[in-house]
Structure formats: structure tokens, C-alpha cells
C-alpha positions, 0 to 999 in steps of 0.5 A, a space after each residue: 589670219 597670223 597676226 604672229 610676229 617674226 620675232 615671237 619665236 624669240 621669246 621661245 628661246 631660252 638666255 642660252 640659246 639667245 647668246 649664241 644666236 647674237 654670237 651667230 649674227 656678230 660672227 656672220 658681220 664681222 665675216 662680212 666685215 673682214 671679208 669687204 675689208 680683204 678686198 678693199 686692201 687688194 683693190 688698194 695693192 692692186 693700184 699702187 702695183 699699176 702706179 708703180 710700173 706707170 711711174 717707172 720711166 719717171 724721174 719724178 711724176 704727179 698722180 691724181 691732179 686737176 690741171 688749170 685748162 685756161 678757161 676757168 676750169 680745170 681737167 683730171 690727170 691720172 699721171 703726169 711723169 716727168 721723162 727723159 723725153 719731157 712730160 708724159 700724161 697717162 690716162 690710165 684704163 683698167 678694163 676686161 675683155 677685148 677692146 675695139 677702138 679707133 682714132 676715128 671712132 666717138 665710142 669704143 667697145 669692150 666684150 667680156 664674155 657675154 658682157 658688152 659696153 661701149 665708152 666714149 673715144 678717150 683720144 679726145 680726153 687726152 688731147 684735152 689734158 695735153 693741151 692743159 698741160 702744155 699752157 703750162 709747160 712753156 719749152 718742155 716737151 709735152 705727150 700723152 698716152 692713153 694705157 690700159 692695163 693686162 685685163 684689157 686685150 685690142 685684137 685689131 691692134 692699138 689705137 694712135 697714142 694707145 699702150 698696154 701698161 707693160 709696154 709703157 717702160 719700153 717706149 719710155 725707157 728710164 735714163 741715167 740722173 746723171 746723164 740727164 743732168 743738163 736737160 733736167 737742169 733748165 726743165 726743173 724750174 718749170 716742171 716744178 711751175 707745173 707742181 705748183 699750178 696743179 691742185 689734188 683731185 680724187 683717184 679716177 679709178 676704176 674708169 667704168 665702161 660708159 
């Protein structure tokens, strides 16, 4: 029986060759270092690419925030935009592969290649932040819009109150400060209510199949 040890062959080794073996083994982890790093920053690019075209439309939005639902807790919010057809909540969704979903459906599918997953039916989630976000908005307008982004693809066509995010801008279209002047007016002093009731919350993203 070998009782050796894997580290015995080490002692074979002469001072040279156990320097480079650590400069071997410190060059492979700063690899893999800068390899987590690279994609940590693209991930992180790739989020505030997607912010930007949500917030596009937007005279002035809050991102990533908990919102009082009047029963003693409180509801996630991806976005909250302030439009010129009042204020608008995204649920953001980035997922690949054809999605199948309908406004009477409890779970939705996504089919990626020969992956498959189901996820609960987001309409409810947002009817939910709606109402969160109207207990607060008093007279201001209040829609909500569950977006998905380009990897996402609904072959029997989108679901009531789905977007794709590139299509966001056209429905939403941003309108001129100034011509908006009036409106913005009488809503700024709730929507800045809105700021001040709301608490920061940790980024949902990415929102996995479930």
C-alpha cells in the first residue's frame, strides 16, 4: 500500500523549479481573477445600458426602491419613471429564449434551446406595485409595464401590459420640459412625497426563471 503523500513529489523539486511552480499557480489565479473581473464589469455595463433606455422616456425616475403597500410591508420596484403621462412602474425581466405567457396563465415558460423553465405570471406582481404606488401618488396618473429585454422573444405575441425594452420609448415617448411645464408643476410636489416615502432596496437583477 502508498502511504506517499501528493506533496512528496515536492521535496523532489529543486528552489528553481518551486518558484516557478508558484509563479505558474499565482499566474493561473490572477487569470481567473481578472477573468471574474471582466465579466463582473460587462454584467455591470450591460445593466446600466438596459437602465438607460428604461429611464429614457423619463423626466426624472427612482431605480431599485421599496414602496410602502399600506399593510405594513413593503414591494420591490425596478423603476419608477416620472412621464409626461404621469408615473410609470417597470418590472424589468432579462431572459432568453421564446417566452409563452398569458393574462390568464399562474406560470409562464421560457424555451432556450433545450432548456425549459417556468416562472409565476409577473402581471400579479405588478398589479401589486401599481397599487403600492398609487396610495402614494394621490392625483398622479399611475401605469405599470412589465419589459423584457432583446434576449427575450413571445411568439404568440405579448401579454396585457408586456413590452420589449426597445419599444419602451415608443409608447412612452419623452416630451419637451418646457412644454410640460404646467403639468410638472402641480405633480412635483407629490412625486417628490413619492421620494421621500420610498427606502433603497437591493438591484432584482437578473430575475431568474422560477
Amino acid at each position: 500500500m502508498d502511504n506517499s503523500s501528493p506533496f512528496d513529489s515536492l521535496d523532489s523539486l529543486s528552489p528553481t523549479e518551486l518558484k516557478l511552480a508558484g509563479f505558474a499557480l499565482a499566474g493561473a489565479g490572477l487569470i481567473a481573477a481578472l477573468l471574474a473581473l471582466g465579466r463582473w464589469q460587462r454584467h455591470r455595463q450591460q445593466r446600466e445600458v438596459r437602465a438607460l433606455a428604461v429611464t429614457s422616456c423619463a423626466f426624472d425616475y427612482l431605480r431599485d426602491v421599496l414602496v410602502p403597500d399600506g399593510q405594513g410591508s413593503a414591494l420591490h420596484v425596478d423603476f419608477l419613471l416620472l412621464t409626461a403621462r404621469g408615473l410609470i412602474v417597470v418590472d424589468l425581466r432579462d431572459l432568453a429564449g421564446n417566452i409563452f405567457g398569458g393574462n390568464q396563465m399562474n406560470a409562464w415558460t421560457v424555451m432556450n434551446r433545450a432548456q425549459r423553465a417556468t416562472f409565476l405570471n409577473p402581471q400579479t406582481g405588478l398589479y401589486d406595485r401599481i397599487a403600492a404606488v398609487r396610495l402614494l401618488a394621490q392625483e398622479l396618473p399611475v401605469e405599470g409595464r412589465i419589459v423584457f429585454t432583446g434576449r427575450g422573444r413571445f411568439p404568440k405575441g405579448l401579454p396585457q401590459h408586456t413590452l420589449m425594452l426597445d419599444s419602451l420609448s415608443t409608447e412612452f415617448p419623452t416630451s419637451d420640459r418646457e412644454s410640460m411645464r404646467g403639468l410638472l408643476e402641480r405633480w412635483m410636489p407629490t412625486w417628490n412625497k413619492v421620494k421621500q416615502s420610498v427606502a433603497p432596496s437591493k438591484p432584482s437583477w437578473p430575475k431568474a426563471a422560477i
